[in-house]
C-alpha positions in Angstrom: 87.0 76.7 64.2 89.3 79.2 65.5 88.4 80.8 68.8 89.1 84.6 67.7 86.7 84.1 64.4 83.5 86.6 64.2 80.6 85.1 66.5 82.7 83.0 69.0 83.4 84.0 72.4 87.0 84.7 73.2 88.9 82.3 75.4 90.3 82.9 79.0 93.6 82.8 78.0 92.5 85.4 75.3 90.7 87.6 77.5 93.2 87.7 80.2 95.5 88.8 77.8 93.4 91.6 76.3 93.2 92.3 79.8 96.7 92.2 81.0 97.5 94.3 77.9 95.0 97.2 78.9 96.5 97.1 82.4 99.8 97.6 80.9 98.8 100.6 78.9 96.9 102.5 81.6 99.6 101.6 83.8 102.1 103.0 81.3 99.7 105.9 80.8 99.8 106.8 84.7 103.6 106.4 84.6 104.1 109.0 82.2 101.6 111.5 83.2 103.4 111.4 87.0 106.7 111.5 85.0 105.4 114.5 82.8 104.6 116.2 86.0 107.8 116.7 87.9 110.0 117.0 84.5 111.3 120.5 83.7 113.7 119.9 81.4 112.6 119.6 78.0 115.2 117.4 76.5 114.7 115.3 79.3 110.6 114.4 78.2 111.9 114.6 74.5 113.8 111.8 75.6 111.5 110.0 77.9 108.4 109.9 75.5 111.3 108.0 72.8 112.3 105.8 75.1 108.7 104.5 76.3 106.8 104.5 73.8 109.6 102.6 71.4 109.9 100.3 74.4 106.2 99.9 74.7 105.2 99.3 71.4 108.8 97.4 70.3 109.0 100.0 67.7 112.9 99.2 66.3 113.3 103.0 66.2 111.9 106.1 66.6 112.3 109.9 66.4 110.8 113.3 67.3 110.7 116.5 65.4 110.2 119.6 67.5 108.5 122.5 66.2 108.8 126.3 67.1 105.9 128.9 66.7 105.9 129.1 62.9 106.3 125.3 62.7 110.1 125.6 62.0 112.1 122.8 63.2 113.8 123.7 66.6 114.9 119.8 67.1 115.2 116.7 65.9 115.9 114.1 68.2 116.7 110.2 67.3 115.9 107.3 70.1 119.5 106.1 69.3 121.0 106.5 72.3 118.9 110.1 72.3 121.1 112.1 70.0 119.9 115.2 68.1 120.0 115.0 64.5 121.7 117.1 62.1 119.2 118.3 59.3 120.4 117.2 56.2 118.9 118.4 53.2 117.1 115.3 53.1 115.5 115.6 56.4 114.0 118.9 55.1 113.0 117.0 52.2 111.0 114.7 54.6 109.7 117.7 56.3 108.2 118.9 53.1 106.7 116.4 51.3 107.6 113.2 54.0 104.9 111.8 56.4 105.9 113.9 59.2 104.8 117.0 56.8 101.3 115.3 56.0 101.3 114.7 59.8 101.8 118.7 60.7 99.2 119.7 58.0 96.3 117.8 58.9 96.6 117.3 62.6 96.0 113.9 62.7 97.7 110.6 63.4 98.7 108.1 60.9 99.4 104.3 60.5 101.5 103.0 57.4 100.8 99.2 57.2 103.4 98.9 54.6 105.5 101.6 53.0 105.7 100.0 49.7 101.7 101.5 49.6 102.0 104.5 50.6 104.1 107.6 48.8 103.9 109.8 52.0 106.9 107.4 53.4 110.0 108.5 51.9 113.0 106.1 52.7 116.5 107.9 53.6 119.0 106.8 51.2 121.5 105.6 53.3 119.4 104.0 56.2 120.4 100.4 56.7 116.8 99.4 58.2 114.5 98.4 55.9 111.2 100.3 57.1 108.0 98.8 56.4 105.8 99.8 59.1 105.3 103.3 60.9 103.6 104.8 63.1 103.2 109.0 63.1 101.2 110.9 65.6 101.0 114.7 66.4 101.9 116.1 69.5 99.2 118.5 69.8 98.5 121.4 72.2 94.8 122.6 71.4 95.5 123.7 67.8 98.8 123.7 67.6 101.2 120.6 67.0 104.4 121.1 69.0 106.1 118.3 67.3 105.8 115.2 65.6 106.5 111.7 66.9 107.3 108.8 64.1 107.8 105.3 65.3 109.1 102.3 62.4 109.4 98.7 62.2 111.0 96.4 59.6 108.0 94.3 59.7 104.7 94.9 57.7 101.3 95.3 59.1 103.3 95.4 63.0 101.3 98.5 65.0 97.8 98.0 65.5 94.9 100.7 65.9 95.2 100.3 69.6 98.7 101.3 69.4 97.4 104.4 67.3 95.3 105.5 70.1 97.6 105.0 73.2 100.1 107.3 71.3 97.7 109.9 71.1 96.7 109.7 74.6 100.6 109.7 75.4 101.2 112.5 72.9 98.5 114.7 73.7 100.2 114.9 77.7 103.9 114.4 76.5 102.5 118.0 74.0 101.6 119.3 77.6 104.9 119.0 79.5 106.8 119.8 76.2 104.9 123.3 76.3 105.4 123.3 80.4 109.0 122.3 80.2 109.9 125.1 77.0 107.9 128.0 79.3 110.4 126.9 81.6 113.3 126.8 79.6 111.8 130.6 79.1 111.7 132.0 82.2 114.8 130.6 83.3 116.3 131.6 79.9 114.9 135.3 81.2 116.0 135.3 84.9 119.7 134.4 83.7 119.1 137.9 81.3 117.6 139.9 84.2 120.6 138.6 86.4 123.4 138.6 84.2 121.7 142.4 83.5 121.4 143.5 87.1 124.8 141.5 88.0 126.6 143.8 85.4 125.5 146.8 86.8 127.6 149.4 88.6 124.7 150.2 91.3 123.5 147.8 93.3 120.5 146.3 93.5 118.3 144.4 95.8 115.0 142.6 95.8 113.2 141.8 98.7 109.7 140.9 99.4 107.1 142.8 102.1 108.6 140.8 105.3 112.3 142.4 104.0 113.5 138.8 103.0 116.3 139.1 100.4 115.4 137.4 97.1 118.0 138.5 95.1 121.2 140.8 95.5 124.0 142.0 93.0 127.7 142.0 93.5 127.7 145.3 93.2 125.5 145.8 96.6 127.3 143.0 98.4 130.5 145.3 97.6 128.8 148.3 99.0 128.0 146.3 102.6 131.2 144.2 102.1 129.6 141.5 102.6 130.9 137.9 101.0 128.8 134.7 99.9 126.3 133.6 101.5 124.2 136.3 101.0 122.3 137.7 104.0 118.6 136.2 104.0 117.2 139.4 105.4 118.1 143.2 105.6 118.0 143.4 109.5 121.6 141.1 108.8 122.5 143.3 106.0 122.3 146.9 107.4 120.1 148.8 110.0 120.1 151.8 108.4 119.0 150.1 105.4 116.3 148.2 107.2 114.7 151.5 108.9 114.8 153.0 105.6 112.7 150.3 104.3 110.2 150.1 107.3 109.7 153.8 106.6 109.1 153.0 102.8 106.3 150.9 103.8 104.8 153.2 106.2 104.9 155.8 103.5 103.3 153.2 100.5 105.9 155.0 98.1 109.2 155.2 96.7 111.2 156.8 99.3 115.3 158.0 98.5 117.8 158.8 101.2 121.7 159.2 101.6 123.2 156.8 103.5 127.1 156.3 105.0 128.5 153.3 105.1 131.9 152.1 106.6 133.7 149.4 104.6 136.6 149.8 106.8 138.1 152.4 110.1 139.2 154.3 106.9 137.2 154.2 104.2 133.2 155.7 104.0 131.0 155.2 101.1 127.7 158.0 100.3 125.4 156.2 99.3 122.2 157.2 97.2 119.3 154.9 98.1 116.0 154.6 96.7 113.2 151.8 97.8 110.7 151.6 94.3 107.7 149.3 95.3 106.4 146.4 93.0 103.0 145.8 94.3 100.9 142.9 93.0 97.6 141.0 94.0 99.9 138.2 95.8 102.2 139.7 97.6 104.3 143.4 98.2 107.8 143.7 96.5 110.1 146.3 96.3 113.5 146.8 94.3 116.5 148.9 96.5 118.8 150.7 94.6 122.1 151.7 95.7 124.4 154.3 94.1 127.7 155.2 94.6 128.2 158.9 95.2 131.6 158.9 96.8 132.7 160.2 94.4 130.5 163.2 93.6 130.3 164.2 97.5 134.0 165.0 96.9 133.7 166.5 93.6 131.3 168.8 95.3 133.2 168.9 98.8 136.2 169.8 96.0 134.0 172.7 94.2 133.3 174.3 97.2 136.6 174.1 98.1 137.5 175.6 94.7 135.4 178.4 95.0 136.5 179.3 98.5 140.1 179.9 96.6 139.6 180.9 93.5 137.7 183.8 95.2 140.4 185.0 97.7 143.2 184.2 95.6 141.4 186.5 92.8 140.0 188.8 95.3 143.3 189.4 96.8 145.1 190.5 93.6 142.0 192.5 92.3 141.6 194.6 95.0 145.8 195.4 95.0 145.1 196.3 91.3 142.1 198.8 92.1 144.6 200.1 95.1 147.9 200.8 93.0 145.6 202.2 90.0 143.5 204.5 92.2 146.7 205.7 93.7 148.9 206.0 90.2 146.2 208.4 89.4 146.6 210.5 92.3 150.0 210.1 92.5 152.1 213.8 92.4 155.7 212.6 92.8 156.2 210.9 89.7 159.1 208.5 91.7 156.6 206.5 93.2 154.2 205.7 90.1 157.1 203.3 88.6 156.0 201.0 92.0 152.5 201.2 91.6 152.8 199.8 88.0 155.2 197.3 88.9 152.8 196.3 91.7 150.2 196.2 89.5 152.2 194.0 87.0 152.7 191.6 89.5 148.9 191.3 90.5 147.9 191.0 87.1 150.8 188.0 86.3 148.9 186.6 89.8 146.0 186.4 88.0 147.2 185.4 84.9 149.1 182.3 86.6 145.5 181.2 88.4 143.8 181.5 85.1 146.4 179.6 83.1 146.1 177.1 86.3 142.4 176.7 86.0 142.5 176.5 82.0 144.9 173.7 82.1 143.0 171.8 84.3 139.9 172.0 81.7 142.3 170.8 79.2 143.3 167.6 80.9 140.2 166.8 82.0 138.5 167.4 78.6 141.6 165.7 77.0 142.8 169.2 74.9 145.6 169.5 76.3 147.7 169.5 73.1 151.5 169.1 73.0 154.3 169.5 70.6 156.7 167.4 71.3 161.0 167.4 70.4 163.8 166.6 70.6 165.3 168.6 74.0 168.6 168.3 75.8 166.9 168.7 79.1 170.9 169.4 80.8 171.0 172.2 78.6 167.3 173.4 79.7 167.5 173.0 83.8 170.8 174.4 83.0 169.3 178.0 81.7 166.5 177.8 84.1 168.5 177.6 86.8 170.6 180.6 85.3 167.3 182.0 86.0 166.4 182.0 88.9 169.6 182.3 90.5 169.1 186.4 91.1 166.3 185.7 92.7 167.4 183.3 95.1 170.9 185.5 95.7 167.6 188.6 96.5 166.9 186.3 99.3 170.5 185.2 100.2 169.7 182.1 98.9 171.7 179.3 97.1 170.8 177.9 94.2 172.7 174.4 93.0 172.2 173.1 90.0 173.6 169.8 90.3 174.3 168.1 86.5 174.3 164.2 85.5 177.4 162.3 85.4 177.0 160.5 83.1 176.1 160.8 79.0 172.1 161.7 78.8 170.5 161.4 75.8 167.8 164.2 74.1 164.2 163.6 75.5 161.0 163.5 72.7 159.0 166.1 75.0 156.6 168.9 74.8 159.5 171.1 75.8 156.9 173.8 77.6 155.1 171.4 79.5 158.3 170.1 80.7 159.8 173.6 81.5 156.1 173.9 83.6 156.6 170.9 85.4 160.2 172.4 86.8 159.3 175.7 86.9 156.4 175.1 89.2 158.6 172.6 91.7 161.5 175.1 91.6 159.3 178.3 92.4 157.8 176.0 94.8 161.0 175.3 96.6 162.2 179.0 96.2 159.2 180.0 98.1 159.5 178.2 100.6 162.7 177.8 101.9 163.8 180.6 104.3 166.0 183.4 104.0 169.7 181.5 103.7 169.0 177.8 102.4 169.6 176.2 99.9 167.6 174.6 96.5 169.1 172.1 94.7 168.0 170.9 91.4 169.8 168.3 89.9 169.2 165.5 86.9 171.0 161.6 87.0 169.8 158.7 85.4 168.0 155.7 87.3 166.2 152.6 87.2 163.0 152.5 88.0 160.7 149.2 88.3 163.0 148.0 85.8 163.6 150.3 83.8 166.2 152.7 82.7 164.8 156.6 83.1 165.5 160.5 83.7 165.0 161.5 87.2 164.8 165.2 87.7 164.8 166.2 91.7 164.4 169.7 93.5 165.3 169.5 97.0 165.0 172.2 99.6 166.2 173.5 103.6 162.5 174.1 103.8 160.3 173.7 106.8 159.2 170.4 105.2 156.0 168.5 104.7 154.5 166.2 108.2 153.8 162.8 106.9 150.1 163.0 106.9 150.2 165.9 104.2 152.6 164.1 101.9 149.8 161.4 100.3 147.7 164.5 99.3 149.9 167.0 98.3 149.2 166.3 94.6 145.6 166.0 95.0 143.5 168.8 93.0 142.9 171.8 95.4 144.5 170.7 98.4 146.8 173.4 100.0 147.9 171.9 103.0 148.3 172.4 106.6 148.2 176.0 105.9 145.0 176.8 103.6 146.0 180.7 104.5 149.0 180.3 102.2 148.8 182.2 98.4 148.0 179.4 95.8 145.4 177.6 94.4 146.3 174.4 95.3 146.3 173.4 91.8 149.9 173.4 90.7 151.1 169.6 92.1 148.0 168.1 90.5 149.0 169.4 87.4 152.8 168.6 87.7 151.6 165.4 88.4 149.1 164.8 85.2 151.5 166.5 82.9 153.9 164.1 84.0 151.9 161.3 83.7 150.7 162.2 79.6 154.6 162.5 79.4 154.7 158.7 80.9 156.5 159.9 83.9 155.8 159.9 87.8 156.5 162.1 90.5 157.2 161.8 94.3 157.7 163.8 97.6 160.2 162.8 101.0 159.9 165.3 103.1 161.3 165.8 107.2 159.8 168.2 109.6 162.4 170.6 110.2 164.9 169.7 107.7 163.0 170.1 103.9 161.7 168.5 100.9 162.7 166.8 97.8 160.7 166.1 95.1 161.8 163.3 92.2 160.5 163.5 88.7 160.9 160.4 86.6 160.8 160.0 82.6 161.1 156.8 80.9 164.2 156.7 78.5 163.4 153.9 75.6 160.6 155.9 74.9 161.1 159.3 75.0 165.5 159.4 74.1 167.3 160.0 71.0 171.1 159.5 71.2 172.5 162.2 69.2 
């Protein structure tokens, strides 16, 4: 009589191995469950729980299906060497009428003695293994199953009950770090958004807790500070200002918003708009700093107020010599003198007109209006007749006027012949102006490479006082007048030389000595603006 038959009392051997085999599984269960514990990555315990309990049970194979919130399939992973399977349009066939979808629907574990009896095993076509056992158990997280773990065997009848139940146990903590390891996935899936959001910003942006340890910083505010990697653990290393700015944030309990300057170099200041939100919570303090970049603006408004300083003498000015002539012409007996007082007029007015057209211009490039009509223009034949011109009124001061043509063959321009004519007009009454009583402006036009390539220079040259070195690199910025802000003009007319020039692809620039004059050289590109006749 058999030891193991009903009534008998097992053997030693028989109980030390019941015994050995319980010690195996809890110490397999306590393996896992430490395992589960310090694993973040989900593939990782998709992996793991294939590999043990295959290995544990000598399962020949074995295979996980992973489900999403509406029980869609989000993986499939195979214990051959852990790959993820492709859904085939079998596989979804298995998932609706297979085991694994019996599995899902009812919550429950089940153990397939022999496949042959049971139509909930559907055999893949293709498979090499002949499959006669399996064993399927949910991987369930209170009511919902998170996936579905399958294990098969060639042999009939080969997992036991007791298998059955260790799988569940090992399922119902591998369900557990499966949902730990996705809300990890999440919030790290979440925190690359919110950085790759904040890192893309133009303002910068800083996160620091209640002590004023840095948790996070942008580029953006690392440029601001220029400061390189590694990034400052605290504000203190960052910036003073910035850190008084925050004590007095927390003093105050609310957001607080300042202007700041900060040098990035002996020559370069950034304004800086800053504003410390707080983020309280139950734990602990935090609060977001947000830096803005208001360079910029400060000049735009330093620029405005610059503007209207100007625009008001240099309108008030002609106005009131206006009113003067016109309140005179209608006094005036002696009908000699009236033909002055409307030619003074006349000339006020065309003052006015010229700051007007100056200002309009300028609302045209910046809106991008400014409309041209471009043609064909032999621009020798066009200095030639300006400087036909203005010749009279250089001889009125006893001055010479050269006009100085090219050498060589010069093709016709495709140009906006009046912006061009502007651009000349402005430099050459420039140069008029301001070269004294018995000098000399040249104006001349040659052919010349330029970074490579072949192009139009135009230059106007003066006997002028000329232009000190540090006034040069702003002469063509928007409302800058010079060392003499005194001087008629609205400091507008290089700036716009200089833009028209550029929407004609061209470039200007200024050499200038104290005490000897000025030249200024226009350039145009020819291959894409000549024609050869």
């Amino acid at each position: 009589m058999a030891a193991n038959e009903p009534g008998l009392v097992p053997s030693p051997e028989d109980s030390y191995q019941r015994l050995r085999t319980e010690y195996e599984r809890l110490q397999l269960l306590y393996s896992l469950a430490q395992q589960f514990a310090t694993m973040l990555s989900l593939p990782n315990v998709l992996q793991h729980v294939l590999s043990a309990t295959t290995r544990f049970t000598n399962a020949v194979r074995g295979s996980i299906f992973l489900y999403g919130e509406h029980d869609e399939v989000q993986m499939h992973l195979l214990s051959e060497r852990f790959q993820q399977a492709r859904l085939t349009p079998f596989t979804n066939r298995i998932l609706r009428e297979g085991l694994a979808s019996w599995v899902l629907k009812h919550r429950q574990s089940a153990l397939i003695a022999d496949t042959n009896l049971d139509e909930r095993w559907i055999d893949y076509p293709s498979d090499t293994l002949d499959v006669r056992s399996v064993l399927c158990v949910p991987l369930l997280r209170g009511r919902r199953v998170r996936g579905v773990l399958t294990l098969v065997h060639p042999d009939i009848d080969f997992f036991t009950m007791d298998d059955e139940a260790l799988l569940n146990v090992i399922a119902q903590h591998a369900a557990m770090a499966i949902e730990n390891a996705q809300l990890i996935a999440d919030i790290n899936d979440e925190r690359r958004k919110f950085e790759g959001a904040f890192t893309a910003m133009e303002e910068g942006l800083i996160l620091v807790d209640g002590d004023g340890r840095i948790h996070f910083v942008n580029p953006q505010a690392l440029a601001f500070f220029a400061v390189t990697p590694p990034v400052p653990e605290h504000l203190k290393e960052l910036s003073q200002p910035v850190l008084a700015l925050f004590k007095e944030a927390q003093q105050t309990g609310d957001s607080v918003r300042a202007e700041i300057v900060l040098e990035q170099n002996p020559t370069t200041d950034l304004a800086i708009h800053i504003a410390y939100i707080p983020i309280f919570s139950e734990q602990e303090d935090w609060w977001t700093i947000v830096l803005h970049d208001i360079t910029r603006l400060k000049e735009y408004d330093r620029l405005k107020t610059q503007f209207v300083a100007n625009a008001s003498h240099e309108l008030r000015t002609p106005l009131a010599n206006i009113k003067l002539y016109a309140r005179l012409a209608q006094q005036v007996k002696a009908k000699t003198k009236l033909p002055q007082y409307l030619e003074t007029i006349a000339s006020e007015a065309g003052r006015l007109e010229a700051i007007v057209e100056d200002l309009l211009t300028l609302t045209r490039l910046d809106s991008g209006l400014m409309h041209s009509n471009p043609e064909w223009v032999d621009i020798i034949e066009l200095l030639r007749n300006l400087a036909q011109t203005y010749r009279p009124l250089a001889e009125a001061r006893e001055q010479r006027l050269i006009f100085q043509e090219c050498t060589s063959n010069l093709p016709a321009l495709w140009l906006a012949p009046d912006q061009f004519m502007r651009v000349v007009v402005n430099l050459l009454s420039n140069a008029l102006k301001f070269t004294p009583d018995g000098g000399t402006v040249t104006l001349s036009v040659d052919r010349q490479i330029h970074a490579g390539r072949e192009g139009t220079i135009i230059t106007v040259a003066d006997t002028g006082p000329g232009i000190a070195a540090e006034h040069q690199q702003r002469l063509f910025e928007r409302f800058y007048r010079g060392s003499n802000p005194t001087e008629s003009g609205s400091g507008l007319g290089l700036a716009i030389v200089r833009e028209l020039l550029a929407l004609m692809g061209g470039t200007i620039s200024v050499a200038s000595t104290v005490g000897q004059g000025s030249q200024f050289t226009c350039w145009l590109p020819l291959e894409q603006h000549s024609h050869t006749a």
